[in-house]
N, C-alpha and C positions, 0 to 999 in steps of 0.2 A: 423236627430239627431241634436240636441243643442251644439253651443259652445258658451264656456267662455274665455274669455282674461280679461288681466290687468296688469297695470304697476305704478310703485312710484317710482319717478328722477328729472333730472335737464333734462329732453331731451321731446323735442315736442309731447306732447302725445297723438294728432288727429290720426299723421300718423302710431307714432307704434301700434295704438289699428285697426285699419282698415290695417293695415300690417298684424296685428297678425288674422283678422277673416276672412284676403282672404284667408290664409294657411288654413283655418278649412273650404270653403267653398265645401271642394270634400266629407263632410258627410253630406248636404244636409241642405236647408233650406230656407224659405220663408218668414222674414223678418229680422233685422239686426238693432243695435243699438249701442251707447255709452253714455257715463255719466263722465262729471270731474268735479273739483274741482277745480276752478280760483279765488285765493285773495278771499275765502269764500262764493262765490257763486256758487252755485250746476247749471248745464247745462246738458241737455238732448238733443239728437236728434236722433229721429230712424224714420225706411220707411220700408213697405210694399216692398217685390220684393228684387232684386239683392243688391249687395253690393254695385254696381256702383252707384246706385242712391241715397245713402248716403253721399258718395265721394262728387255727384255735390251739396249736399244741404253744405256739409262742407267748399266745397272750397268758398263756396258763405259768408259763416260766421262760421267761426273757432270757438270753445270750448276754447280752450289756456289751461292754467292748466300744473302744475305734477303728479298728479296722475288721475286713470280713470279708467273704467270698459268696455268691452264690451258684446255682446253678436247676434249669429246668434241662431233663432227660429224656431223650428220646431214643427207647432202647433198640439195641444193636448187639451188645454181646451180656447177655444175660438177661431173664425174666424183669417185667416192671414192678421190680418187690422194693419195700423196706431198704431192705438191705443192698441192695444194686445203687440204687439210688445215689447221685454227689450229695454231699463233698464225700471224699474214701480217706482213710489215714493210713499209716502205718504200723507195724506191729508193736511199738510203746504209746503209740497216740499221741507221737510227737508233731504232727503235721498234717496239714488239708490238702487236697487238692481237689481242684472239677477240670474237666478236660470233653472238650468237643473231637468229633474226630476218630477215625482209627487208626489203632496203632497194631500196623500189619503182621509183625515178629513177636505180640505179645506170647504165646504160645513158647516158644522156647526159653525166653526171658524167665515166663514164670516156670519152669523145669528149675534153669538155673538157679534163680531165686528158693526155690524149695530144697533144692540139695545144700544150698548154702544154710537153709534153718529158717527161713520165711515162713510164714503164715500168712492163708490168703482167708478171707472171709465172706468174700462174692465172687461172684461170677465174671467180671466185670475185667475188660483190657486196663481199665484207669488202672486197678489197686497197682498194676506194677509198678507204675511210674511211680507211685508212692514209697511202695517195699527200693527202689531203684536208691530213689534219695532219701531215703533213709542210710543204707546202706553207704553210702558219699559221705554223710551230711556231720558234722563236725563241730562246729560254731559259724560258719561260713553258708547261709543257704543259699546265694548266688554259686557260689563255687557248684554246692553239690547239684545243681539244677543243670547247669554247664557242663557237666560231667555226665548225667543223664542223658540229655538230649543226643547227645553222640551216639547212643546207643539204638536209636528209635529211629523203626521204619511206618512209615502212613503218615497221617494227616493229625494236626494238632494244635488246638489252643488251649492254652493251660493258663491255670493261676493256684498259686500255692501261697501256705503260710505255715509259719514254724513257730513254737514254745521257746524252741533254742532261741531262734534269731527273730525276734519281735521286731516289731515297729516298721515294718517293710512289707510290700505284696513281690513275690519273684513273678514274673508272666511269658510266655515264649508264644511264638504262634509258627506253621507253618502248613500250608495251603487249608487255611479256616481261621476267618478273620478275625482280629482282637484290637482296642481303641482305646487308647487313654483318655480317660477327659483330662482335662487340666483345670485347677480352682485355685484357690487362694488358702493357703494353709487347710487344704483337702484334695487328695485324689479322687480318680475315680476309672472303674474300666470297664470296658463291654463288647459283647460279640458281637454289637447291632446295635449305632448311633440312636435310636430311638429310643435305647431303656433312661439314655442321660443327655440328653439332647433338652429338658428339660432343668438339669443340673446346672451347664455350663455350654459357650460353642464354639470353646479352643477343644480340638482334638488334634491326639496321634494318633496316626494309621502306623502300627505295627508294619513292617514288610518279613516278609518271609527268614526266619530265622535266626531276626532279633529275638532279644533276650530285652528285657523292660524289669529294672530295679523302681519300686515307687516307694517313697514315703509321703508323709504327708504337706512337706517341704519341697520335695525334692524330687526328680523323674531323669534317670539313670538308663541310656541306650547301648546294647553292646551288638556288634556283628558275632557273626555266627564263630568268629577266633577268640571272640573274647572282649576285642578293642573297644573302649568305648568310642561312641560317635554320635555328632551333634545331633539332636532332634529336630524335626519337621513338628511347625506347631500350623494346624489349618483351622480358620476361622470360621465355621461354617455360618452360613446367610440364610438358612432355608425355615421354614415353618416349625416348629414344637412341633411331635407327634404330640398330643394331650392324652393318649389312650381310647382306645376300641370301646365306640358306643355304637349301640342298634338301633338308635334311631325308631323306636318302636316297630323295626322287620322281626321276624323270627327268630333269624339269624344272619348273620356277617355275609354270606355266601348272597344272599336275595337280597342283603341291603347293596349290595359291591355291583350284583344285575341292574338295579335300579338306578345307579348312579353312571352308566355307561351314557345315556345320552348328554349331562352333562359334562363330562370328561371327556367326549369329542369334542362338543362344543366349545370348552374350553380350551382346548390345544389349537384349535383351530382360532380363536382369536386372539392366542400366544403366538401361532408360527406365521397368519398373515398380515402382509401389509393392508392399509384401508382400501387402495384401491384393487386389492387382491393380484395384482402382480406379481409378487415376491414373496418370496419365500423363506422364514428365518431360520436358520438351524446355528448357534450360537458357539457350538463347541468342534464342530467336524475337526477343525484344524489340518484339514487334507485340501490344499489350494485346487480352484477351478484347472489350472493348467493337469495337475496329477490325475482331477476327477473325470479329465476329459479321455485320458488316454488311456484308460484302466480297459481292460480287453478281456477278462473274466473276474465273476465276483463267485469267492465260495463262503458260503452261511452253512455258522455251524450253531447249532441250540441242543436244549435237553425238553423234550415233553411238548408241553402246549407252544413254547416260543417255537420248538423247530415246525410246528403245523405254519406259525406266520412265518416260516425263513419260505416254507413251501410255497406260499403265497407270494413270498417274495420275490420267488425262482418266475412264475408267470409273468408280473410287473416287471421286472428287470429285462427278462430274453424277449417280448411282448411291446415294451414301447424304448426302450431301450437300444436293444438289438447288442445285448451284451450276454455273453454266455456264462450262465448259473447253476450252481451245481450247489444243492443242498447235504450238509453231512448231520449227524447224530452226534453230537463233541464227545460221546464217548468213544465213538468208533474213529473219528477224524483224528483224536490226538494221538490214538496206539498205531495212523496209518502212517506211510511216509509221500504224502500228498506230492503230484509233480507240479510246481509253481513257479512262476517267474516273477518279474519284478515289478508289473504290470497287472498285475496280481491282488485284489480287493479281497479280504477275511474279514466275514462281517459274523462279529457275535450277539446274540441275541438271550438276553437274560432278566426276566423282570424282578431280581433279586438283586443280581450284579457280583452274585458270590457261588454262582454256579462250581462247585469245583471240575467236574469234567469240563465245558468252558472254559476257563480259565485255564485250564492246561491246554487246548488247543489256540487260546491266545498268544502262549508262552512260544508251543509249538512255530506258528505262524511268523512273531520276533525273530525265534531265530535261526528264519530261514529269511530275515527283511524283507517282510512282506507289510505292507499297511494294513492296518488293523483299526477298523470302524467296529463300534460297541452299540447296541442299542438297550438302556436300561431304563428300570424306573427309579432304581437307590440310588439319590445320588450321592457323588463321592465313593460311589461303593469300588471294591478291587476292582472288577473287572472295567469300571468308568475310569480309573485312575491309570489301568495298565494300557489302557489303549489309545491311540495315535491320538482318537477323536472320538467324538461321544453323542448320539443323539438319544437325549432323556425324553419318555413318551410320558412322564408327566401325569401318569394315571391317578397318583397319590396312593397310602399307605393299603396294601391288600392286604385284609386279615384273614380273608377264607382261604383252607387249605388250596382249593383248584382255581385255578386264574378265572376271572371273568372280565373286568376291566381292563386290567391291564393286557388281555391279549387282545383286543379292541382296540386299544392305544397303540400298541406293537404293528398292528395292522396299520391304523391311521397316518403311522410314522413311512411303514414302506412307502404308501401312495403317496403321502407327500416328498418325501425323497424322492421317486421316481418321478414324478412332475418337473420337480425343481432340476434333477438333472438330466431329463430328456430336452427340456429345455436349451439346458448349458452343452448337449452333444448333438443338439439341432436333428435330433430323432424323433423330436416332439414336438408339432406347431402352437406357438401362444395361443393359437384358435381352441385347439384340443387342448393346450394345460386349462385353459377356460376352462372349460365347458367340463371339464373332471373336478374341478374346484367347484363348480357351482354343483355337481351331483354330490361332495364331498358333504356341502351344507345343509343338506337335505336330509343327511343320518340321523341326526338329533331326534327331527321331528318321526321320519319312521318309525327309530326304535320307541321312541313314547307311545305311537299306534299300537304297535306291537306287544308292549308289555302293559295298556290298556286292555287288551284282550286278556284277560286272568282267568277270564270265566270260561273258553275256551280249551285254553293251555290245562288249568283242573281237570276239565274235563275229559282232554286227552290221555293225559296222566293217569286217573281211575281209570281208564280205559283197558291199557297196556301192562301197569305196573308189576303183572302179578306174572309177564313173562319170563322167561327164564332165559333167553338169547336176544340179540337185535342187530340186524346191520347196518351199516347205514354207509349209502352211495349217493357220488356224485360226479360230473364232469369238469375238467377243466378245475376255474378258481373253486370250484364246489366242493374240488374231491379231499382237499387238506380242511374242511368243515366237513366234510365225513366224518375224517379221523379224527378231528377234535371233539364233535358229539359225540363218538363211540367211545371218546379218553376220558369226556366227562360223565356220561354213563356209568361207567367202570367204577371211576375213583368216587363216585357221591354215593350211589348207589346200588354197588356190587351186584351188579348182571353185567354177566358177558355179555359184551357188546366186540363188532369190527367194523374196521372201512374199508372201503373199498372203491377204487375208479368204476364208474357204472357200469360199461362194456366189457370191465372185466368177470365181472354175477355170472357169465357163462362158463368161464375157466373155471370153474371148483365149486364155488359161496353156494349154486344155485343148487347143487348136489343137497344139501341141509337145508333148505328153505321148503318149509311146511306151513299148515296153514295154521298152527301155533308160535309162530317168528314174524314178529313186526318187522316190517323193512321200512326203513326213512330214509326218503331221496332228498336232498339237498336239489331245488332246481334255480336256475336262473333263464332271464326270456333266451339270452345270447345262443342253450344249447337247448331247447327246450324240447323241440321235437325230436331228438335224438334221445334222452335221457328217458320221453314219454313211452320209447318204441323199448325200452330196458322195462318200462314199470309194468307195460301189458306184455 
């Protein structure tokens, strides 16, 4: 995933723009750049690889400047070279830009743009948007940026800076987030409260198809006509990220494992009362009378959250007795879903900036359907665009594949269904008991369990050198199938699938040799049934 940084001050702006893309470096990326503005001359340097290797090109020859852009790449339309790499200019090397996102029409654009006499020099959707305002750009870089945007189909957060028109950042965003900080005789912007969250805890949250004029004074809001319009300044109250340490683990992924039992435990003496009767969820804003009468609920997620919407789908139709239908938000927002007004959409995103999500949010609005979010960013779009909000509170995950937070994701469904099995009298105070007190019993489990290391090693030399794996289970088991076989895949590149146990006879069994590990997912509830799958 792509970040953005940038800043406009009186303060050295090498180090706060590679300050602000180490904070963004735990969502992933393969090359990294920056861009300022010193006494009128534009300056670029960006590198292929780590962040570090930027560091030693800059310490060798500093940028200087107050204002600047940066950006870490995660490539999509072109190799992770040199040259691909943000910030990109235009054909006099009047202007920077970095840009999250794709921009779906690039391809004709750049036809157009080369018959006109352009010159491109990477591979890359951004350079248009460059050669675009260029092309506009006049002494006016708000105008020419305005003029751009019209033009562009897909997804976009941008930030540019011009020679011509100094002393200002232009920024636009539209479905891919972008955040001003706000300071005192300094700006500052980000695609991810965390890189400056440490700067300042006034922010704007860009909305979709503003345009954001900064200077270092001054922060200048337009809709998508032009108009200007007043800013939203929000104060945020939450924790500094301070930056991704390991804690002497390996790495972020085994440190993020090992922090699960206290991250239950934690939530759980956030969401209950002391005498454990009650239940806190702080932000629902969907009244008990609404939550009683709701008559289907559809969850929609991408990846590891839709294994917990799966999850969810049992806990709901199971103590509930409400009818659940899980979707894929990539496939849910292209469907035209049949919904009434009684009608629960529950999104689930431990980023909160899902964009397939987030479009079947949009979807769900506006067809007025309530819309419950379950995230871990707070403040993030999809916490902001919806009716209500339960944050599961995992804290900051830097490993590429979920591990905490889809445990928190989990811990939120059960506790949501408690609370409103309760409230629709589907569920006896006796049984929300008696789930609360197995609830508190997790912590200590999982410490069992990942006390066993010697074990788990050993399993692992075991198998590792397979080349296939399946993995089945019944019931709440079968979406931990699919989640071990997704985290399989994504750490460790072996095909891995899931699969419902019962179903090993329809196909799976057809490739099962005595070279393929099979891992069954069991619990006591189907035991003997799942046993009668294993022999």
């Amino acid at each position: 995933m792509c970040g953005i940084v940038g800043y406009i001050g009186s303060k050295f702006v090498d180090s706060l723009l590679i300050a602000g893309l180490e904070r963004l470096e735990y969502r992933g990326y393969d090359s990294a750049g920056i861009a300022t503005l010193n006494k009128g001359k534009l300056k670029i340097k960006k590198q292929a690889g780590k962040i570090q290797l930027l560091k030693q090109i800059l310490k060798e020859e500093h940028l200087g400047g107050e204002l600047g852009i940066g950006h870490t790449r995660w490539a999509t339309h072109g190799e992770p070279t040199n040259k691909n790499a943000h910030p990109h200019t235009d054909c006099y090397n009047d202007l920077a830009i970095v840009h999250n996102g794709i921009i779906e029409n690039y391809e004709e654009l750049r036809e157009e743009l080369i018959r006109e006499g352009h010159t491109f020099t990477t591979d890359t959707d951004t350079e248009i948007i460059a050669h675009l305002i260029e092309k506009y750009l006049e002494n006016d870089l708000l105008s020419a940026v305005q003029k751009t945007l019209r033009l562009l189909k897909g997804s976009y957060a941008l930030a540019i800076i011009s020679r011509k028109d100094p002393n200002k950042i232009i920024i636009s965003k539209w479905e891919s987030p972008l955040i001003i900080g706000v300071g005192k005789g300094e700006n500052f912007l980000a695609s991810d409260v965390s890189a400056i969250l440490n700067l300042t805890s006034k922010m704007i949250f860009l909305e979709d198809g503003q345009v954001g004029l900064i200077t270092k004074n001054q922060i200048k809001i337009y809709d998508r006509q032009g108009s200007p319009i007043k800013e939203i300044v929000r104060q945020l109250k939450w924790e500094v990220f301070r930056g991704p340490k390991k804690d002497g683990y390996r790495h972020f992924m085994l440190k993020e494992i090992h922090e699960q039992p206290a991250v239950i435990r934690d939530v759980l003496q956030r969401r209950l009362s002391r005498n454990r009767e009650e239940i806190y969820f702080e932000n629902i804003n969907i009244s008990d009378k609404k939550l009683a009468k709701i008559d289907r609920i559809i969850i929609q997620a991408c990846g590891t959250s839709w294994h917990a919407g799966l999850v969810g789908k049992y806990l709901f139709e199971n103590y509930l007795r409400v009818h659940t239908e899980v979707d894929i938000s990539s496939e849910f927002r292209y469907r035209n879903p049949v919904a009434g007004g009684d009608t629960l959409v529950m999104a689930i995103s431990q980023s909160g900036e899902t964009a397939d999500t987030l479009a079947g949010i949009r979807l769900a609005k506006s067809k007025f359907l309530q819309v419950l979010s379950l995230c871990n960013s707070i403040e993030s779009t999809i916490a902001r665009e919806s009716e209500g909000v339960i944050y599961v509170y995992a804290g900051p995950e830097i490993g590429v594949a979920s591990t905490k937070a889809y445990t928190a994701e989990l811990l939120a469904l059960f506790l949501l269904t408690i609370n409103w099995g309760v409230l629709r009298k589907s569920l006896s105070l006796e049984k929300a008991g008696e789930m609360i007190e197995e609830l508190e019993k997790i912590p200590s489990y999982m410490n069992e369990l990942l006390d066993n290391q010697k074990s788990i090693y050993e399993c692992a030399d075991q198998y590792y050198q397979a080349q296939n794996f399946l993995f089945l289970g019944r019931s709440f088991n079968y979406p931990t199938a699919l989640e071990g076989a997704l985290k399989l895949k994504e750490i460790s590149y072996i095909h891995a699938e899931g699969y419902p146990a019962a179903e090993m006879k329809h196909g799976p069994i057809a490739l099962i040799d005595e070279n393929m590990p099979v891992v069954f997912t069991v619990s006591k509830e189907n035991y003997e049934k799942v046993l009668s799958n294993m022999q």
